[in-house]
C-alpha positions as a Python dict, from the first residue, in 0.01 Angstrom:
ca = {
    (1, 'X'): (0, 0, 0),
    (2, 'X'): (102, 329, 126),
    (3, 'X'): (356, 355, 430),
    (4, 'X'): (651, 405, 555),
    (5, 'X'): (560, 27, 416),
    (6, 'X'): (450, -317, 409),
    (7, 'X'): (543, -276, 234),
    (8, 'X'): (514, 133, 97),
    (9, 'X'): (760, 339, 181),
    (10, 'X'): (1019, 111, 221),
    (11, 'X'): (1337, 259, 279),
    (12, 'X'): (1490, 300, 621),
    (13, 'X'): (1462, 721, 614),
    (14, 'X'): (1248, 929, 431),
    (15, 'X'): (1282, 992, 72),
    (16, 'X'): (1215, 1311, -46),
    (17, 'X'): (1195, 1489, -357),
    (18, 'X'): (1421, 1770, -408),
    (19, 'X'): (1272, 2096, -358),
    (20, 'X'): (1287, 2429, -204),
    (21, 'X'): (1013, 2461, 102),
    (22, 'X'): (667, 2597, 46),
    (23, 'X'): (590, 2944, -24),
    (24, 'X'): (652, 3104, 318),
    (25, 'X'): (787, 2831, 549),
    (26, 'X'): (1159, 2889, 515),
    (27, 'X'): (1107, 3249, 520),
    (28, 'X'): (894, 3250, 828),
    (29, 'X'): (1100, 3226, 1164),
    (30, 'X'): (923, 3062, 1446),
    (31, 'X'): (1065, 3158, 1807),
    (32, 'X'): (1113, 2966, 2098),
    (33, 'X'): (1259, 2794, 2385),
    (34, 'X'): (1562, 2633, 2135),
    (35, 'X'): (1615, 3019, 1998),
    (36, 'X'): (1507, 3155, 1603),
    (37, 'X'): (1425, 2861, 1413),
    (38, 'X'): (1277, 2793, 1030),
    (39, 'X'): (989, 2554, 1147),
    (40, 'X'): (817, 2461, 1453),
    (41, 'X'): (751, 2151, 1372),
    (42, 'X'): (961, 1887, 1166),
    (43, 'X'): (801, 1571, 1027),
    (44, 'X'): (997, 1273, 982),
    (45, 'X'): (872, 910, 853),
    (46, 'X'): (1028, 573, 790),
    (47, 'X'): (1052, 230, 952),
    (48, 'X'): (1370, 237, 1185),
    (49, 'X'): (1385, -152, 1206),
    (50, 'X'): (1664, -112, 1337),
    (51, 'X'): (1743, 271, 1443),
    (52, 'X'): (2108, 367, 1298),
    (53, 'X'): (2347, 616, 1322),
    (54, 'X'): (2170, 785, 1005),
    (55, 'X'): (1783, 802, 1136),
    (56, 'X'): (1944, 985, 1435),
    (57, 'X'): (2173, 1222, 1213),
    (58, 'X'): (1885, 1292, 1016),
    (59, 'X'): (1647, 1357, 1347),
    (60, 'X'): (1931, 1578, 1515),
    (61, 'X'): (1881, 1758, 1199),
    (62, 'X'): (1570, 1812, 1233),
    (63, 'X'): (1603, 1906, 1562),
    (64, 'X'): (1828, 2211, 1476),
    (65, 'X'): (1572, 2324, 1211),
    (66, 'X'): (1223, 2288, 1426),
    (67, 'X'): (1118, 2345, 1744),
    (68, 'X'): (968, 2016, 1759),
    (69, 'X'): (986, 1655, 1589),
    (70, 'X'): (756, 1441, 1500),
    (71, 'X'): (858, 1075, 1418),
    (72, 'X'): (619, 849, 1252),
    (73, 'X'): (684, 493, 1249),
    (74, 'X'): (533, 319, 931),
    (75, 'X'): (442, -20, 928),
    (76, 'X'): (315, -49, 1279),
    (77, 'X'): (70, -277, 1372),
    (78, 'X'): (159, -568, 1210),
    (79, 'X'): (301, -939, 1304),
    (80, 'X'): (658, -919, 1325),
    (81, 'X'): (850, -1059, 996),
    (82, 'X'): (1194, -1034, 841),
    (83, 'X'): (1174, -701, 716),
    (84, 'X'): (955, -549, 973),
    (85, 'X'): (1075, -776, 1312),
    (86, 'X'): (1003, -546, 1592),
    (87, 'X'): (706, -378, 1737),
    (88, 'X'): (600, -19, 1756),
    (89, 'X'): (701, 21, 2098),
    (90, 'X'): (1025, -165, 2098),
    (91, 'X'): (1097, 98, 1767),
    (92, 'X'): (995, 412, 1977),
    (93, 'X'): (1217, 275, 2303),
    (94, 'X'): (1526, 254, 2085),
    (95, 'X'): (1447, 614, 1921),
    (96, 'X'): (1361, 805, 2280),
    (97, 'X'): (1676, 625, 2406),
    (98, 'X'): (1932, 793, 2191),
    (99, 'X'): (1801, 1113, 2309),
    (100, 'X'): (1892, 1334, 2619),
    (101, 'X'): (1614, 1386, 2817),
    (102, 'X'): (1568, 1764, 2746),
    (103, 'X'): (1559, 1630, 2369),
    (104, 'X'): (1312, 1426, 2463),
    (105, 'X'): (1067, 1670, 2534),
    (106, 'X'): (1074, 1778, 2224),
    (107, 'X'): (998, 1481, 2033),
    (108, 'X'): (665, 1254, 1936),
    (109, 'X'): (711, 912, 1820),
    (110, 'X'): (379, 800, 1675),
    (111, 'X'): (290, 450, 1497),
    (112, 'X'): (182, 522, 1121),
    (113, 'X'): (1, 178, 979),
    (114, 'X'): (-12, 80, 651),
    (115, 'X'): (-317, 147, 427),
    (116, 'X'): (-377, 33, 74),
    (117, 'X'): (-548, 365, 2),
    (118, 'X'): (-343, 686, -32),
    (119, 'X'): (-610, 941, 79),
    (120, 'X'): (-622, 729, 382),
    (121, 'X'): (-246, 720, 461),
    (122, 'X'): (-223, 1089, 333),
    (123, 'X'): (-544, 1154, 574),
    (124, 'X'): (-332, 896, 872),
    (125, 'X'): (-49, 1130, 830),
    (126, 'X'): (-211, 1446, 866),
    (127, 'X'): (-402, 1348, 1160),
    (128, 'X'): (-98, 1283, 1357),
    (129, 'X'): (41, 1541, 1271),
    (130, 'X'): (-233, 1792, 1384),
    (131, 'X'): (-274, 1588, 1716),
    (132, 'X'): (93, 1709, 1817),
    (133, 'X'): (38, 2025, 1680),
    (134, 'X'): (-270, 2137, 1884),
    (135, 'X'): (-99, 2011, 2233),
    (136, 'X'): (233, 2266, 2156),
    (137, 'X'): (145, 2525, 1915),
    (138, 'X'): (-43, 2814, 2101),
    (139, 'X'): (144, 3132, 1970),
    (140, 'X'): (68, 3465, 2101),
    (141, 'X'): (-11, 3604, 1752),
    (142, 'X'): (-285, 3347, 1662),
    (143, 'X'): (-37, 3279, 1389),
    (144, 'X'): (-42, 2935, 1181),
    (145, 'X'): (230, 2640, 1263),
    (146, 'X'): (506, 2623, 1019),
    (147, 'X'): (531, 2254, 910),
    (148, 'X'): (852, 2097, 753),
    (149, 'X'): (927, 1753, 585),
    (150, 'X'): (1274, 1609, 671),
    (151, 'X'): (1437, 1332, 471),
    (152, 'X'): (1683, 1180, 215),
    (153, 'X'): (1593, 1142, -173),
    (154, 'X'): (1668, 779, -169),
    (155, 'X'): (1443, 606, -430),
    (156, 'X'): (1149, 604, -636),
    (157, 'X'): (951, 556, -320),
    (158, 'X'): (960, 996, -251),
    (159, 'X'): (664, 1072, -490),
    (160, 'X'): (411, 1016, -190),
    (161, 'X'): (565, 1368, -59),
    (162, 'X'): (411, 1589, -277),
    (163, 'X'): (109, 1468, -125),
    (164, 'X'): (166, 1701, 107),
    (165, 'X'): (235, 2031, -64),
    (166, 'X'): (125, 2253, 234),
    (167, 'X'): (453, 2157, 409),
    (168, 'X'): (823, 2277, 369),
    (169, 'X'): (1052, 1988, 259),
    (170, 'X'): (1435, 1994, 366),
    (171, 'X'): (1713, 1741, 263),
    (172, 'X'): (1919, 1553, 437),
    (173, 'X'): (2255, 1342, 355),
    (174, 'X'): (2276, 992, 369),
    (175, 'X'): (2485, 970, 658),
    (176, 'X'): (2756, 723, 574),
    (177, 'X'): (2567, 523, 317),
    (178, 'X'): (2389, 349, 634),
    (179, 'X'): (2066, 141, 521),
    (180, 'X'): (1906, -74, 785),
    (181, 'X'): (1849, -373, 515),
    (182, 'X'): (2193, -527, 513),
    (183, 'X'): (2180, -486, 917),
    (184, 'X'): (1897, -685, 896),
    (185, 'X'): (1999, -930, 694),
    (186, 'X'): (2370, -954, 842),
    (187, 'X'): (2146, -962, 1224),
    (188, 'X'): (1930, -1240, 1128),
    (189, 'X'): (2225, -1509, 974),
    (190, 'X'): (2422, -1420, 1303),
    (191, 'X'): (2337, -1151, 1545),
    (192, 'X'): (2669, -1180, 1716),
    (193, 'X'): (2884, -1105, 1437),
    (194, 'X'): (2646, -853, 1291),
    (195, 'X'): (2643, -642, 1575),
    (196, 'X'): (3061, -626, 1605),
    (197, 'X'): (3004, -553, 1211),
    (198, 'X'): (2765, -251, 1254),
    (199, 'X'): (2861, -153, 1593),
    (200, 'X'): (2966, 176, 1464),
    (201, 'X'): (2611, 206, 1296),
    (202, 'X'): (2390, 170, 1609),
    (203, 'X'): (2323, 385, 1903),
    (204, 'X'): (2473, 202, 2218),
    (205, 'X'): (2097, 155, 2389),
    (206, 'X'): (2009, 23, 2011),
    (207, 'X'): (2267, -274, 1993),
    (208, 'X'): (2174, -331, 2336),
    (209, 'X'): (1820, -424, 2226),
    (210, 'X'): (1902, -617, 1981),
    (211, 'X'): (2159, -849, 2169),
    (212, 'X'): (1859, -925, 2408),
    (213, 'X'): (1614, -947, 2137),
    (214, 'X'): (1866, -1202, 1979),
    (215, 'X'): (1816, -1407, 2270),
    (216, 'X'): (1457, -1459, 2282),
    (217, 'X'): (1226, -1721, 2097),
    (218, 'X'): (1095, -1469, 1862),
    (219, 'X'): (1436, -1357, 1728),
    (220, 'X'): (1481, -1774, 1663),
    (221, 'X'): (1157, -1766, 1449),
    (222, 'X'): (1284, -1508, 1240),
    (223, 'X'): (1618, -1629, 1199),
    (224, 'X'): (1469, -1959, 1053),
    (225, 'X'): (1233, -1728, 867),
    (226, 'X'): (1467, -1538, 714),
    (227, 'X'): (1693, -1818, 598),
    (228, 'X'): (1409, -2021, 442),
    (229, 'X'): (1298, -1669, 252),
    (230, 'X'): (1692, -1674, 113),
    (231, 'X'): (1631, -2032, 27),
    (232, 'X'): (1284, -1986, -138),
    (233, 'X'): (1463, -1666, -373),
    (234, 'X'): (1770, -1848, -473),
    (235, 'X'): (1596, -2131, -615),
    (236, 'X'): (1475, -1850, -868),
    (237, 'X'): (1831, -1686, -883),
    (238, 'X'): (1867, -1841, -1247),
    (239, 'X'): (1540, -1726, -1380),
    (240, 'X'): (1578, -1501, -1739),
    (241, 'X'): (1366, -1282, -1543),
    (242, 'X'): (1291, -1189, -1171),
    (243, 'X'): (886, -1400, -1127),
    (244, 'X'): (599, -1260, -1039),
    (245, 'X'): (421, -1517, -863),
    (246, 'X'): (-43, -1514, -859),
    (247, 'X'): (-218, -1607, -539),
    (248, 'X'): (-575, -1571, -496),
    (249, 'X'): (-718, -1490, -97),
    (250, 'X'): (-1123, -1588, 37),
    (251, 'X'): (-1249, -1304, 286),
    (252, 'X'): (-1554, -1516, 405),
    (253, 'X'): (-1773, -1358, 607),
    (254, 'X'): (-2106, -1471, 811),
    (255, 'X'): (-2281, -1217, 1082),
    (256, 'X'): (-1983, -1070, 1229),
    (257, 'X'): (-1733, -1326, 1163),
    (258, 'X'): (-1428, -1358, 920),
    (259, 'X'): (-1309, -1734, 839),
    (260, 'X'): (-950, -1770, 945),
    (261, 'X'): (-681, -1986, 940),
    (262, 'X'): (-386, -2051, 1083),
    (263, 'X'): (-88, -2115, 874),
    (264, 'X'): (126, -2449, 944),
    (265, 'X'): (472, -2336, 754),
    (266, 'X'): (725, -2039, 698),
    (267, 'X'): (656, -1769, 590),
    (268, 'X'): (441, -1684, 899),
    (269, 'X'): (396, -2011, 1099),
    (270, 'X'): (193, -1976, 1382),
    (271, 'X'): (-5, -1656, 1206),
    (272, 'X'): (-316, -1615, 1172),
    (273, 'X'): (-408, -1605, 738),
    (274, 'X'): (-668, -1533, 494),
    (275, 'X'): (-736, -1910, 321),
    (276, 'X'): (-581, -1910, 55),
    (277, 'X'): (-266, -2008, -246),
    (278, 'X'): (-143, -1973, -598),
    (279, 'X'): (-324, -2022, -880),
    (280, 'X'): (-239, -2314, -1067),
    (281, 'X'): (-149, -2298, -1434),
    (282, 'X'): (-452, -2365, -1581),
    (283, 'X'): (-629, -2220, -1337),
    (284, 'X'): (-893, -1912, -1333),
    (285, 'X'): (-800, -1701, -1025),
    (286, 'X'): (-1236, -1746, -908),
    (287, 'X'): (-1170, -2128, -942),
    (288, 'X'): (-809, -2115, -718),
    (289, 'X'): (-952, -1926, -462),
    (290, 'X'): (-1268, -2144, -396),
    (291, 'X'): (-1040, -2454, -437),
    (292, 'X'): (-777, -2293, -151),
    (293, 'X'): (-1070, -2225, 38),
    (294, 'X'): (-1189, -2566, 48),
    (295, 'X'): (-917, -2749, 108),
    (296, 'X'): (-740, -2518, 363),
    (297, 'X'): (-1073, -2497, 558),
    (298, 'X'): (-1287, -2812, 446),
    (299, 'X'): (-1568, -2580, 420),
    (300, 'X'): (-1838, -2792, 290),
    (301, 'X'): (-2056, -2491, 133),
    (302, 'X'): (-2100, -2579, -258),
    (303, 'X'): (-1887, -2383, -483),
    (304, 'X'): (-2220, -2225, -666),
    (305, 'X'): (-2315, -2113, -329),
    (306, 'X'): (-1958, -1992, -265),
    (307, 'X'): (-1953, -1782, -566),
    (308, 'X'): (-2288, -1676, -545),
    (309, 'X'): (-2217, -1520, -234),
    (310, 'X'): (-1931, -1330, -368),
    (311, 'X'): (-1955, -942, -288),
    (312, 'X'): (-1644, -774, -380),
    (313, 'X'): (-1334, -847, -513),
    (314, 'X'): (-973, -670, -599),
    (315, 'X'): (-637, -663, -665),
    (316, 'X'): (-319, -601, -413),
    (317, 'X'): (25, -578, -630),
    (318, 'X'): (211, -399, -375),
    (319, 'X'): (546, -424, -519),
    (320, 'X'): (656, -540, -111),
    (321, 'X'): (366, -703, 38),
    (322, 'X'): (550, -1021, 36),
    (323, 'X'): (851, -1084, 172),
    (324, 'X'): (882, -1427, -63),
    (325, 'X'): (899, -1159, -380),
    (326, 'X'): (707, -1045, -609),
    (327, 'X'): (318, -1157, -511),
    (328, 'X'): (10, -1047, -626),
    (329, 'X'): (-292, -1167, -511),
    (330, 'X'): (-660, -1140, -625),
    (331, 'X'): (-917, -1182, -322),
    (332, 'X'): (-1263, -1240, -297),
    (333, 'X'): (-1514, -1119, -31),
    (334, 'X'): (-1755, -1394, 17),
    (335, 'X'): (-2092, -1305, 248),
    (336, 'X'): (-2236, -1615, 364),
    (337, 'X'): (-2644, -1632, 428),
    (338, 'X'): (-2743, -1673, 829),
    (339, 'X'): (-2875, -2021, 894),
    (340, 'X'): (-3061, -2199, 1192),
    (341, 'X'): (-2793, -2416, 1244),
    (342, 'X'): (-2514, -2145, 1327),
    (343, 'X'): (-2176, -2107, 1128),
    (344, 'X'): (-2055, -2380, 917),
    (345, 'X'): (-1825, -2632, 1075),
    (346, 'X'): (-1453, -2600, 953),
    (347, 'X'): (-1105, -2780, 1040),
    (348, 'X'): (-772, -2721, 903),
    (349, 'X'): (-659, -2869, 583),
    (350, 'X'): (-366, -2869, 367),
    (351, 'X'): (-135, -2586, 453),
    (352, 'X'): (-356, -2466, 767),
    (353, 'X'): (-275, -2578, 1117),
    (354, 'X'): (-657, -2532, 1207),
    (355, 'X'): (-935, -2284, 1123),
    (356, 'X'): (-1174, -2058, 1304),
    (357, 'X'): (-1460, -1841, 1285),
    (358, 'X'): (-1302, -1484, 1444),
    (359, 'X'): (-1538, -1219, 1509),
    (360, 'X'): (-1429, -908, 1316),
    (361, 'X'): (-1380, -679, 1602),
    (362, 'X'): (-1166, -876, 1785),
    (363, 'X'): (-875, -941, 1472),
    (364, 'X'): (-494, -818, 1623),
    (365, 'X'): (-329, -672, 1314),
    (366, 'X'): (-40, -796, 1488),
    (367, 'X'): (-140, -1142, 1467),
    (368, 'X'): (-167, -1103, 1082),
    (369, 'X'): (19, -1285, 782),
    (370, 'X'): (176, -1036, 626),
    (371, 'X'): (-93, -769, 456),
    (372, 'X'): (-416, -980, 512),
    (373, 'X'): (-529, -782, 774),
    (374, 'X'): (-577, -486, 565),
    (375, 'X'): (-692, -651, 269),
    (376, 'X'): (-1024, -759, 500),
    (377, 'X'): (-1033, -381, 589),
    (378, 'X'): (-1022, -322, 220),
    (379, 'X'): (-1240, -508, 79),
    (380, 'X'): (-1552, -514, 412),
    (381, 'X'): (-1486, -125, 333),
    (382, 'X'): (-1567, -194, -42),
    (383, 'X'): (-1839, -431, -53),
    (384, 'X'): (-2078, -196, 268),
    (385, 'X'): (-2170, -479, 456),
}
């Protein structure tokens, strides 16, 4: 999956690949309100869950360097978990707030989802960026924009940037080795002692957010979350090597309609889910998924018919798409036949609260077990129907 990511790009600022800026950008000087500067726009992706001291280092940076800055928040969209626990616009509040308000003007904060398919991320990307860049660029001179890429080389996540070879790239520190995963961590055991620990990481208006956050029912839900994921990966602490755990997934669709469920235990309580589980040890991964489907939904549709009906199928192995470890998951799209008698009565089973018919259309991302939104993107994409 390709982000700033679900699981994708997954560290807290931009990694980047060290290089010297495209033919032409450092060399051209664009001119404006702020003075002679190397770019008019800067481009700058990552998470920010939370902002720290080092995003806004890296931003005033950036700042200093382009006219104008555009922020793009990966992994938007998407139901609130451990490593991705608050929302676009809780994200873009803490960013505009550590801002004056003449730096404000100069800055975009933009949500950037996460897509399974790099042309579409790459294409996601570019779109934003052009939708900032037609509202302020309107130079006397007809002359193009001059586009930079602002970041740290952190990890092995910064090959996605030469995706975009049109653009200048500049490097940034690390500001005081500052990640936002051990904030995170250290926030959801105890959010009062983490934020006296990391006090001098956070913008003021940021540790003010999250002392409120840590206060609501959501925040509680994540805590418990978070320590059961802890739990779940130190019972595999004494493994000879780190597992890789199989699930298979059932996208089941009938005239409009996806077949839901909603999931009874952590990870992801309360969220709606693909049905669903791991494959069993003697298990094919066709046979596990029409087996989860079953029980989770008591869908009483024969198995022949069930894989008769199947229409596409693929793999997600996103190295992060789980936040248990290491899961990869086969699903299935499965297009059921319109009947007289309407959809197919189903209940919830097993691990599944209840089920439900949803109608496409109406599906909130946000409302989503971890990636299984975008795998039914992926795979109604793939199979045309």
């Amino acid at each position: 999956m390709t982000s700033a990511t679900v699981a994708g790009r997954e560290s807290g600022v931009l990694s980047l690949p060290k290089k010297t800026a495209a033919p032409g950008a450092l060399g051209t000087m664009a001119s404006g309100a702020q003075g002679t500067m190397a770019y008019d726009f800067m481009v700058f992706v990552g998470r920010f869950r939370p902002f720290h001291l080092g995003h806004l280092a890296v931003m005033r940076q950036a700042l200093s360097l382009g006219r104008h800055l555009i922020v793009l928040v990966g992994s938007s969209r998407q139901a609130r978990s451990h490593r991705n626990p608050f929302r676009f616009e809780e994200v873009r509040s803490c960013i505009v707030g550590a801002f004056s308000p003449e730096e404000r003007e100069r800055i975009a904060v933009l949500p950037l989802i996460d897509r399974y398919n790099d042309l579409e991320w790459i294409r996601d990307v570019q779109a934003a960026v052009h939708g900032v860049v037609v509202q302020h660029h309107r130079p006397a001179d007809g002359s193009a924009p001059v586009v930079g890429l602002i970041g740290h080389s952190k990890d092995h996540s910064s090959y996605y940037l030469r995706m975009f070879p049109q653009w200048g790239a500049v490097e940034s520190g690390n500001c005081q080795g500052i990640s936002a995963t051990p904030i995170r961590d250290a926030y959801f055991a105890d959010a009062a002692a983490a934020l006296e620990a990391w006090k001098q990481a956070l913008p003021a208006n940021v540790a003010a957010f999250m002392a409120e956050f840590a206060r609501t029912d959501e925040y509680k839900r994540l805590a418990e979350e978070s320590a059961y994921i802890a739990k779940y990966r130190a019972g595999w602490a004494d493994a000879p090597y780190p597992p890789t755990f199989l699930t298979a997934d059932a996208v089941v669709v009938l005239s409009g309609h996806v077949l839901l469920i909603e999931r009874r235990g952590l990870p992801g309580r309360g969220l709606l889910a693909l049905p669903g589980g791991f494959v069993g040890q003697r298990e094919r991964i066709k046979d596990a998924m029409i087996r989860e489907l079953r029980e989770e939904t008591r869908l009483k549709v024969p198995a022949g018919f069930l894989e008769g009906g199947i229409r596409a199928s693929q793999i997600f192995d996103h190295p992060y798409r789980s936040t248990r470890g290491r899961t990869v998951t086969q699903a299935f799209l499965i297009q059921l036949k319109a009947t007289e008698d309407g959809f197919p009565k189903v209940r919830g089973g097993d691990d599944a609260k209840s089920a439900r018919w949803m109608p496409i259309a109406e599906i909130d991302p946000e409302q989503m077990f971890e990636d299984h939104f975008h795998i039914i993107q992926t795979l109604i994409a793939q199979s045309g129907i």
